[in-house]
C-alpha positions in Angstrom: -13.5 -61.6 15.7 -17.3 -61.1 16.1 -16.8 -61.2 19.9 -14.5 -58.7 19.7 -17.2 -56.6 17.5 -19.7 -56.9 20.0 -17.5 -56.4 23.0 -16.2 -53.2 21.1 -19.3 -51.8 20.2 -20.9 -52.4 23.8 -18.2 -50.4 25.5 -18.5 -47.8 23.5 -22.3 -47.7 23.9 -21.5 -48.1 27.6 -19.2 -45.3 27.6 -21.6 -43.0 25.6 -24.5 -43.4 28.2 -22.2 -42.7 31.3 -21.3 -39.5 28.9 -25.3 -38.7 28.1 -25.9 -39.1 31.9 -22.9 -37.1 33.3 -24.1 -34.0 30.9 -27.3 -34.4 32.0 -26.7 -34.2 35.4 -24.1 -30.8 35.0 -25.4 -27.5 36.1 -27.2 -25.8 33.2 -27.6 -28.7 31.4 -31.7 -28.5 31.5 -31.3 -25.3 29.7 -29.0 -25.8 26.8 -31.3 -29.1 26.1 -34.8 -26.6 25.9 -32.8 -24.0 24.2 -31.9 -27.3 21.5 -35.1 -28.2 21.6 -36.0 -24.7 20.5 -34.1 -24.0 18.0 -34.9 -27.0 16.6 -38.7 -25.7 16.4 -37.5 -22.5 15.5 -35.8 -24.1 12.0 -38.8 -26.3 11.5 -40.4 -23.0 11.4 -38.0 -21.2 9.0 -38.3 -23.7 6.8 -42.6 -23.6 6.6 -42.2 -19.5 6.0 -39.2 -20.4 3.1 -41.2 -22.8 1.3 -43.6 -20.6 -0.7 -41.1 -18.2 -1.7 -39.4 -19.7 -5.0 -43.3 -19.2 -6.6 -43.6 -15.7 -5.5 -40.2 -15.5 -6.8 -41.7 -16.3 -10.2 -44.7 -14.6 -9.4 -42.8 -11.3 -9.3 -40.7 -12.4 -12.3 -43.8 -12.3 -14.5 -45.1 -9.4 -12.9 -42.3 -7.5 -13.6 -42.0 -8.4 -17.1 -45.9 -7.1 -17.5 -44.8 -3.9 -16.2 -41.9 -3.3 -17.9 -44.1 -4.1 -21.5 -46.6 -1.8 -19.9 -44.2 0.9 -19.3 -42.3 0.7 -23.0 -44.5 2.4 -25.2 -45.0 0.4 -28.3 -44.6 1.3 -32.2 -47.3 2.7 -33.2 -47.6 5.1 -30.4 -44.2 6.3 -30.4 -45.1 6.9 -34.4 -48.2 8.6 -33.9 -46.7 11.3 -31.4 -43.8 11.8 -33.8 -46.1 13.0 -36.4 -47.9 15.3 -34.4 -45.2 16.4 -32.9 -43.2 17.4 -36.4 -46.7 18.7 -37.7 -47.3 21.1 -34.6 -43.5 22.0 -35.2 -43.8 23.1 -38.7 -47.5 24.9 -38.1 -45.7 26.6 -35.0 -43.3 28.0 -37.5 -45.1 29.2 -40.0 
């Protein structure tokens, strides 16, 4: 049974090489490969640029947040200018 393992497995390794070597050797061949080999480089590179976005991801999520409590005017503000502006109403009036 092992034999037949072995001798299995070596054909198919056989037949594999006589496969690698005849698409080797087909017109065009040398270009798909560098074109492979490029895109290979090419995702390698993706993948350096795509790294350091999730934390500017949550860099902008906290920046966002700051400018949106920056925006909202708070309380005390929004109490202050509805005085004066129901004061300057009344004096307008009279």
């Amino acid at each position: 049974m092992a034999e037949r393992r072995q001798d299995l497995l070596g054909r198919l390794a056989d037949m594999s090489e006589d496969a690698i070597q005849r698409l080797s050797e087909a017109p065009g061949a040398d270009r798909a490969l560098q074109a492979l080999k490029g895109l290979g480089d090419k995702v390698d590179e993706l993948q350096r640029r795509t790294r350091g976005f999730e934390e500017i991801e949550k860099r902008l999520t906290a920046l966002e947040k700051k400018v949106d409590s920056m925006a909202k005017p708070s309380r005390r503000a929004s109490s202050a200018r509805s005085r004066t502006s129901k004061t300057g109403a009344t004096a307008k009036k009279s």
